[in-house]
N, CA, C and O atoms as CSV, one atom per row, in Angstrom:
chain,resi,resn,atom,element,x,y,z
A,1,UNK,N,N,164.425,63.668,-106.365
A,1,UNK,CA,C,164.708,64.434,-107.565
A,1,UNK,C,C,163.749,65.623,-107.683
A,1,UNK,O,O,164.246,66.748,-107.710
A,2,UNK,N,N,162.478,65.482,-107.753
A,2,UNK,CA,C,161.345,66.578,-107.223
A,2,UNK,C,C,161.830,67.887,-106.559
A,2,UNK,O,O,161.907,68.959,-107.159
A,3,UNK,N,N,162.188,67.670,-105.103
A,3,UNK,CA,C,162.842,68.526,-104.048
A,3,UNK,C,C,163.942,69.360,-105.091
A,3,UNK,O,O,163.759,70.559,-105.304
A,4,UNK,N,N,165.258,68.519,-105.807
A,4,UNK,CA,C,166.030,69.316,-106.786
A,4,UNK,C,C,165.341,70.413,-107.796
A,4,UNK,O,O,165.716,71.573,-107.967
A,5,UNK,N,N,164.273,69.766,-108.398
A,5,UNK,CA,C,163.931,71.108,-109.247
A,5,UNK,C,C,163.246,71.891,-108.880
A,5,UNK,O,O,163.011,72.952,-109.459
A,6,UNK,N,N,162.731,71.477,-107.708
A,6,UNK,CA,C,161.394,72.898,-106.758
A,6,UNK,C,C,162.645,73.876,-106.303
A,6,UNK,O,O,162.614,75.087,-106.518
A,7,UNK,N,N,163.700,73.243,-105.677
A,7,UNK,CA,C,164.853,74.049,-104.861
A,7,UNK,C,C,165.699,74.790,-105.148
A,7,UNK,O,O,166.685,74.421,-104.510
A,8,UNK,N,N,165.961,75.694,-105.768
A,8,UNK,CA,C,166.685,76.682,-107.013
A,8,UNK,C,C,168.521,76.510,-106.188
A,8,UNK,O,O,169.563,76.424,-106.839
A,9,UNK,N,N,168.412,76.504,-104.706
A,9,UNK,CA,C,169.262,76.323,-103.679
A,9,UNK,C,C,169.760,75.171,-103.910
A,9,UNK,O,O,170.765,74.885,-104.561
A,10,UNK,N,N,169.038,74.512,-103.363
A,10,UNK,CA,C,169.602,73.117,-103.336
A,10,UNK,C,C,170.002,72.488,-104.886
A,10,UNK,O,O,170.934,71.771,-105.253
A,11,UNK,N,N,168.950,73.049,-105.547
A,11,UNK,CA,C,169.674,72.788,-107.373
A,11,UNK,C,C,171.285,73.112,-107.934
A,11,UNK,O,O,171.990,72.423,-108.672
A,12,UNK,N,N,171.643,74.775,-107.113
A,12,UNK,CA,C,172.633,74.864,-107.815
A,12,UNK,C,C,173.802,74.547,-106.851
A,12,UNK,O,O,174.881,74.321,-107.400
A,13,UNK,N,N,173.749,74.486,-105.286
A,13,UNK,CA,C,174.264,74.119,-104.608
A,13,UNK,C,C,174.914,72.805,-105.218
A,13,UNK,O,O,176.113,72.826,-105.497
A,14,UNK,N,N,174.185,71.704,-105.426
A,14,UNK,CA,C,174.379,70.695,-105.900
A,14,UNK,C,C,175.668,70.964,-107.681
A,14,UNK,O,O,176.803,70.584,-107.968
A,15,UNK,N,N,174.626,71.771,-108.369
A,15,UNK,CA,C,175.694,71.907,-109.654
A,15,UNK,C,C,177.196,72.199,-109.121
A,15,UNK,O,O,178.148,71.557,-109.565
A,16,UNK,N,N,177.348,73.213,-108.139
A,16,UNK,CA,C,178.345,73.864,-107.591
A,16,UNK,C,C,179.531,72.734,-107.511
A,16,UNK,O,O,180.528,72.590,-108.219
A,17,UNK,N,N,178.948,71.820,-106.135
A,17,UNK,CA,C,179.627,70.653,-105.834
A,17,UNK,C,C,179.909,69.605,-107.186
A,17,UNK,O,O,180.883,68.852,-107.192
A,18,UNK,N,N,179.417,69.633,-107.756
A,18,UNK,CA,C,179.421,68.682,-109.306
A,18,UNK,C,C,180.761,69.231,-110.060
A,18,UNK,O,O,181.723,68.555,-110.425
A,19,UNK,N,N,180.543,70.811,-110.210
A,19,UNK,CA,C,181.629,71.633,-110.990
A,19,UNK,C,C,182.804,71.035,-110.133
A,19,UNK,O,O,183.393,70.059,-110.598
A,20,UNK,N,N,183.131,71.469,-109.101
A,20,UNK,CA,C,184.046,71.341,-108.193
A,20,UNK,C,C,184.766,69.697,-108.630
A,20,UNK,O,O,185.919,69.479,-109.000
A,21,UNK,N,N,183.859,68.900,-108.471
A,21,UNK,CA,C,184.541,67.923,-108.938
A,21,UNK,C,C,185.384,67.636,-110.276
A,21,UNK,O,O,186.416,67.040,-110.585
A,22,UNK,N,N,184.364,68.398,-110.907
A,22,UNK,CA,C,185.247,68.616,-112.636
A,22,UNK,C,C,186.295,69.154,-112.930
A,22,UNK,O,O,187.093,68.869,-113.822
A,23,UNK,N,N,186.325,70.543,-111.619
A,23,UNK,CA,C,187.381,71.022,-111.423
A,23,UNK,C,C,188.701,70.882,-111.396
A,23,UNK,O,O,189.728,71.359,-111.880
A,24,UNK,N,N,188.237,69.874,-110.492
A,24,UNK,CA,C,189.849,69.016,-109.975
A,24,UNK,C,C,190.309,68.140,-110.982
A,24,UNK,O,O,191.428,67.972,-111.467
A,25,UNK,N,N,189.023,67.528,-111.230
A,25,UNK,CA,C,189.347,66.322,-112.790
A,25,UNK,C,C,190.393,67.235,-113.744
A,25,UNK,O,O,191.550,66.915,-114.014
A,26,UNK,N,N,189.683,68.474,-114.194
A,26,UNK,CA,C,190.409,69.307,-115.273
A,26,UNK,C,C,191.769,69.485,-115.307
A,26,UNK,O,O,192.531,69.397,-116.269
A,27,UNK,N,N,192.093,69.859,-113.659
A,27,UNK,CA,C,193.929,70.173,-113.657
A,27,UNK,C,C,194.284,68.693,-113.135
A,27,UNK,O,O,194.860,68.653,-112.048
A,28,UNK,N,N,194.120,67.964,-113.519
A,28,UNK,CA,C,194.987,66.677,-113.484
A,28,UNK,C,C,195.621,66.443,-114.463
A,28,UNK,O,O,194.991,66.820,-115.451
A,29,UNK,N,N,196.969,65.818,-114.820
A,29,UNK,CA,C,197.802,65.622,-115.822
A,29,UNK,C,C,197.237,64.469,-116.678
A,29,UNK,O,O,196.474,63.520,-116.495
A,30,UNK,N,N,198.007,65.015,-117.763
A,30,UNK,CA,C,197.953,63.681,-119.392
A,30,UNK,C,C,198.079,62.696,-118.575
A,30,UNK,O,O,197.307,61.793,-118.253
A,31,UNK,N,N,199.646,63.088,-118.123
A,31,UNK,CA,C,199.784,61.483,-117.328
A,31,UNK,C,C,199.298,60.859,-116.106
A,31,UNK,O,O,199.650,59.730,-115.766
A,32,UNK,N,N,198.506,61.575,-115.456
A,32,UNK,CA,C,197.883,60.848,-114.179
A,32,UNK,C,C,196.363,60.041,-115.309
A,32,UNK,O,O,196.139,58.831,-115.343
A,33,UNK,N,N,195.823,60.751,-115.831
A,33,UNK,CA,C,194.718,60.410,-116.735
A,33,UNK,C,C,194.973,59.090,-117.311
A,33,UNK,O,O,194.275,58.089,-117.147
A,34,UNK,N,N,196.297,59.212,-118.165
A,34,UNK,CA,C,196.586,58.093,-119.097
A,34,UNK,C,C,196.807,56.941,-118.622
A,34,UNK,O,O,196.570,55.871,-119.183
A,35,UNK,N,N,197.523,57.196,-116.990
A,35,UNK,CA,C,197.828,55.969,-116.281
A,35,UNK,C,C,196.684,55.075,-115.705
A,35,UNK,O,O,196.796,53.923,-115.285
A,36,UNK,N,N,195.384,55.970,-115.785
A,36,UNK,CA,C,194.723,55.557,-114.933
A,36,UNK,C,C,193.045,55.543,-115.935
A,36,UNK,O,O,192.168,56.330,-115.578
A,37,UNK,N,N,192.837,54.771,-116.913
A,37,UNK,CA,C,192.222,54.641,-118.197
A,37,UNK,C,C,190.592,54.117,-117.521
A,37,UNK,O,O,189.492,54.225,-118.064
A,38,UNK,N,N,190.818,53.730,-116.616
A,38,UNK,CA,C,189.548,53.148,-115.928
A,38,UNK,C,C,188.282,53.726,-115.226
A,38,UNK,O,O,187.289,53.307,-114.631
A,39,UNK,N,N,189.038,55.327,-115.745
A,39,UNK,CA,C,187.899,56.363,-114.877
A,39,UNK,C,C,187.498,57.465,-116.157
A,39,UNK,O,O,188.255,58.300,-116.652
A,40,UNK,N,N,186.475,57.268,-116.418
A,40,UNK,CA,C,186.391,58.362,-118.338
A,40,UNK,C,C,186.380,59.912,-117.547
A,40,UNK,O,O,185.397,60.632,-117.368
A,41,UNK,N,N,187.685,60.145,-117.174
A,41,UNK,CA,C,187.737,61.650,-117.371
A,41,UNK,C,C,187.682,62.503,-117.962
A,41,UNK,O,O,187.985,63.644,-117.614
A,42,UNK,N,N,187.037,61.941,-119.627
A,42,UNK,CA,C,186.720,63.367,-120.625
A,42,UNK,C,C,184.985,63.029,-120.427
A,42,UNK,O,O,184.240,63.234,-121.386
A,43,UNK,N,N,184.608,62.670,-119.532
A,43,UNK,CA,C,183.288,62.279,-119.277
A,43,UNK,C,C,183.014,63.486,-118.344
A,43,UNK,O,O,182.332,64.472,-118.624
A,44,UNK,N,N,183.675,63.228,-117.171
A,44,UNK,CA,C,184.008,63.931,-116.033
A,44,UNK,C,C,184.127,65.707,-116.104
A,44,UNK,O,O,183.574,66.535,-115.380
A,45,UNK,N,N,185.140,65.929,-117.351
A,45,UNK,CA,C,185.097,67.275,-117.550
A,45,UNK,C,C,184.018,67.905,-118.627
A,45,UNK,O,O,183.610,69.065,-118.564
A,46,UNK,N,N,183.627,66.947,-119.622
A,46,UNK,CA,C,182.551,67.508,-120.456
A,46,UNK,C,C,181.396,67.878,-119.597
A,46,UNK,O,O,180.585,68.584,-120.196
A,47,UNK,N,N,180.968,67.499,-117.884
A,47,UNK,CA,C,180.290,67.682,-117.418
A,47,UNK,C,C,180.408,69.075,-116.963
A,47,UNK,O,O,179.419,69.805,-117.034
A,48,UNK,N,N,181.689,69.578,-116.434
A,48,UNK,CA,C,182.337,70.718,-115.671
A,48,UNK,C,C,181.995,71.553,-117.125
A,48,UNK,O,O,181.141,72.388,-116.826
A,49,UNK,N,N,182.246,71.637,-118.248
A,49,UNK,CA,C,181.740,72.716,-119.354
A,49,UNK,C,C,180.984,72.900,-118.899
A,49,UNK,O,O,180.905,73.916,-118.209
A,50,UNK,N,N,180.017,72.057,-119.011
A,50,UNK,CA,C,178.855,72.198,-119.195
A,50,UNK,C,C,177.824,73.217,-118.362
A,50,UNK,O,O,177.083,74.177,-118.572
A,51,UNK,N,N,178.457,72.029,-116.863
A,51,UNK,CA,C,178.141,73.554,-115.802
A,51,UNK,C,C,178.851,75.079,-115.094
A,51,UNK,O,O,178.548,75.827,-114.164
A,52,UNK,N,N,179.571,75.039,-115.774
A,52,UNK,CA,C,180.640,75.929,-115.731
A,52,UNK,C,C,180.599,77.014,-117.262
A,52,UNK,O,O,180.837,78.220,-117.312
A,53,UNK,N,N,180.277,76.237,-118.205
A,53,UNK,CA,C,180.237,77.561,-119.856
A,53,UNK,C,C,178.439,77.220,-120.467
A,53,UNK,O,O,177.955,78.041,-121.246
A,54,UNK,N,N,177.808,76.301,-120.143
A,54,UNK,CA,C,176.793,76.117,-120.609
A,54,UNK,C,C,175.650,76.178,-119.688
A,54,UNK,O,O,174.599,75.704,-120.121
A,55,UNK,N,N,175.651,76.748,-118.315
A,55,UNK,CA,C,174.968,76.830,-117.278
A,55,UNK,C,C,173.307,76.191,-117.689
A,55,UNK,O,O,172.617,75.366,-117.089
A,56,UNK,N,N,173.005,77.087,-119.156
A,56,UNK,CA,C,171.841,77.079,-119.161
A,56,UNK,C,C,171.098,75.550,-120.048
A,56,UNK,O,O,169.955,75.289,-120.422
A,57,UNK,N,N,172.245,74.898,-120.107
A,57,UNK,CA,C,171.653,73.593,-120.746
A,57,UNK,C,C,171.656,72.588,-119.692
A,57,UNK,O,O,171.179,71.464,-119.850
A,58,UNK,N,N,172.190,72.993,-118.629
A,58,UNK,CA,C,171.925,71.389,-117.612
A,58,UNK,C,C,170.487,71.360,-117.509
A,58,UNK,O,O,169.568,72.176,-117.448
A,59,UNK,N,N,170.701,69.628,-117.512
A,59,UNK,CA,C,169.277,68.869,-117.274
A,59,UNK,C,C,169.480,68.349,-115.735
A,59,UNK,O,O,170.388,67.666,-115.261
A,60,UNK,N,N,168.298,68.920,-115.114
A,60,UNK,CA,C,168.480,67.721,-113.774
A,60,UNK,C,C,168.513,66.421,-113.645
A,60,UNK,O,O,169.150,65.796,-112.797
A,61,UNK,N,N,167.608,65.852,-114.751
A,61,UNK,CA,C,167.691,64.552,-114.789
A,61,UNK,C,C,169.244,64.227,-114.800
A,61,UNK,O,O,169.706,63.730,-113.773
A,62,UNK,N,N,170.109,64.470,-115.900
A,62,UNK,CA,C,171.271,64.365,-116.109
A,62,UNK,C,C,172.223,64.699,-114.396
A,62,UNK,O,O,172.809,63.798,-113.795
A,63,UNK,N,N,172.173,65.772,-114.036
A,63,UNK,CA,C,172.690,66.095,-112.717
A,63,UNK,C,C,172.420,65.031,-111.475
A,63,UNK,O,O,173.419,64.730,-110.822
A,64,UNK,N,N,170.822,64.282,-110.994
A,64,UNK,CA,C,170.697,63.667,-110.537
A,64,UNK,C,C,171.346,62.207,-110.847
A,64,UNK,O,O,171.650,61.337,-110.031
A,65,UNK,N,N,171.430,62.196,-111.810
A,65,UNK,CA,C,172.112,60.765,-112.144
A,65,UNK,C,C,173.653,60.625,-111.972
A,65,UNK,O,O,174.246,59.561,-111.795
A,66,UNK,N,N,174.200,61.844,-112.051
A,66,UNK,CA,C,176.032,62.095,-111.660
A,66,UNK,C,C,175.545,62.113,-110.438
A,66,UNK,O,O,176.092,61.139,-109.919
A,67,UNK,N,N,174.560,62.818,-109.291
A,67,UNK,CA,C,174.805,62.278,-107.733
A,67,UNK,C,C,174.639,60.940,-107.526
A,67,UNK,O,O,175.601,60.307,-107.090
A,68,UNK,N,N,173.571,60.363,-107.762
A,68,UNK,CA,C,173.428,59.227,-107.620
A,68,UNK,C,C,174.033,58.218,-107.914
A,68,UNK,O,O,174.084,57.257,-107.147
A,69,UNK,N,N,174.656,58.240,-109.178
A,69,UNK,CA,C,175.546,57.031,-109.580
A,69,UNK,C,C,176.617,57.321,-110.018
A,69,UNK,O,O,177.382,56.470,-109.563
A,70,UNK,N,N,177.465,58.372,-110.961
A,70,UNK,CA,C,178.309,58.366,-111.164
A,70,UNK,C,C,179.399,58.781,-109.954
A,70,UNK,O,O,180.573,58.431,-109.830
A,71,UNK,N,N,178.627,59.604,-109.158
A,71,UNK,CA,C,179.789,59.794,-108.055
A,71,UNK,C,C,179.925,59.063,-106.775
A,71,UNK,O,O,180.775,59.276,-105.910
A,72,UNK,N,N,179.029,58.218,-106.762
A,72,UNK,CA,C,179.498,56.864,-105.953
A,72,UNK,C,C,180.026,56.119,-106.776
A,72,UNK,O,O,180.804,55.440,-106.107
A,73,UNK,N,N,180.135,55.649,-108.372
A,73,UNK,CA,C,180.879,55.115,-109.061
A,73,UNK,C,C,182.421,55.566,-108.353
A,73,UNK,O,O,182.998,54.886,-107.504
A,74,UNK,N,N,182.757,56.432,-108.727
A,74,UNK,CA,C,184.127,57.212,-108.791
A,74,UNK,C,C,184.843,57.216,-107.519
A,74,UNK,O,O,186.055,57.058,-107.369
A,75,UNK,N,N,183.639,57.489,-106.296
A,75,UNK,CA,C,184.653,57.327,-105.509
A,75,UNK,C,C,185.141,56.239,-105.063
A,75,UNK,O,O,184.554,56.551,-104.027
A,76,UNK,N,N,185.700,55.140,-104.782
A,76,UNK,CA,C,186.433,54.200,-104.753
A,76,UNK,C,C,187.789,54.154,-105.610
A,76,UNK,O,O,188.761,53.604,-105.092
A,77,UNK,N,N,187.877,54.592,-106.631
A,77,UNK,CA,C,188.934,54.686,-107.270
A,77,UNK,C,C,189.696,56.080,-106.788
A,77,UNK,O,O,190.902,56.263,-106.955
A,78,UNK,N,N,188.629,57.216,-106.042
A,78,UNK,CA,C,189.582,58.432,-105.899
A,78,UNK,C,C,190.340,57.987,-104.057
A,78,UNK,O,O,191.224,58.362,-103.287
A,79,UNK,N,N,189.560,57.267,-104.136
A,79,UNK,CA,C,190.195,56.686,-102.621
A,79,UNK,C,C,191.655,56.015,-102.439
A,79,UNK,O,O,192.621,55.955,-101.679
A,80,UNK,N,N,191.046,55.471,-103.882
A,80,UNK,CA,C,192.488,54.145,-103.877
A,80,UNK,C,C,193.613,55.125,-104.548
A,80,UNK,O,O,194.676,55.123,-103.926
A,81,UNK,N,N,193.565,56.036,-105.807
A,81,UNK,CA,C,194.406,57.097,-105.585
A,81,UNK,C,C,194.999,57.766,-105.118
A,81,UNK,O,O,196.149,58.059,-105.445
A,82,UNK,N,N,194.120,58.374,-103.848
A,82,UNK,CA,C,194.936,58.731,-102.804
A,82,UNK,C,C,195.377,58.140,-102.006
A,82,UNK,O,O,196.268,58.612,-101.298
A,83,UNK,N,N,194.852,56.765,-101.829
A,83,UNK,CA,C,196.453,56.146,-101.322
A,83,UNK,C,C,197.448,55.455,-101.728
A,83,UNK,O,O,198.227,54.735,-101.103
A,84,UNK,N,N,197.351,55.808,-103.191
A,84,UNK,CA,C,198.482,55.058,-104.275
A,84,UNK,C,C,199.945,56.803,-103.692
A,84,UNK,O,O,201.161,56.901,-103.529
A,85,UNK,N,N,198.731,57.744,-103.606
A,85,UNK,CA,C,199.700,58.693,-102.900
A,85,UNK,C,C,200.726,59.108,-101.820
A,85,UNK,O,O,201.579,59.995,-101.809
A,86,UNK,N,N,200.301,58.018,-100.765
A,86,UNK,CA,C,200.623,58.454,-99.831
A,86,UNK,C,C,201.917,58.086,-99.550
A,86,UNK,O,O,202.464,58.486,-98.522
């Protein structure tokens, strides 16, 4: 976590990839969302504001904790999604 806030690079690099994820969360439908209640996607996008219209309020602490846990949380379910897709 250290390395993140010395690294202005690697800091926003990281936000970048975070947004990106929110991204995608954002244009997903009512109904893919609604069907699928087990993943807090207004969690997911309040994050993407945040780094996306509020740049200047992210906390790293907060950021390190979406790498670390929330997005190994998540992925397993975006896995099994995509192959509820296929």
């Amino acid at each position: 976590m250290q390395e993140l806030t010395e690294d202005s690079i690697l800091f926003y690099g990281f936000v970048k990839h975070v947004e990106i994820i929110g991204e995608a969360v954002y244009m997903l439908t009512k109904e893919f969302k609604n069907a699928h209640p087990e993943v807090e996607w207004d969690v997911i996008e309040g994050m993407r504001h945040v780094l996306v219209h509020g740049y200047y309020k992210i906390r790293p602490e907060q950021l390190w904790e979406t790498i670390e846990s929330d997005i190994p949380e998540l992925k397993p379910y975006i896995e099994k999604f995509l192959q509820e897709c296929e």
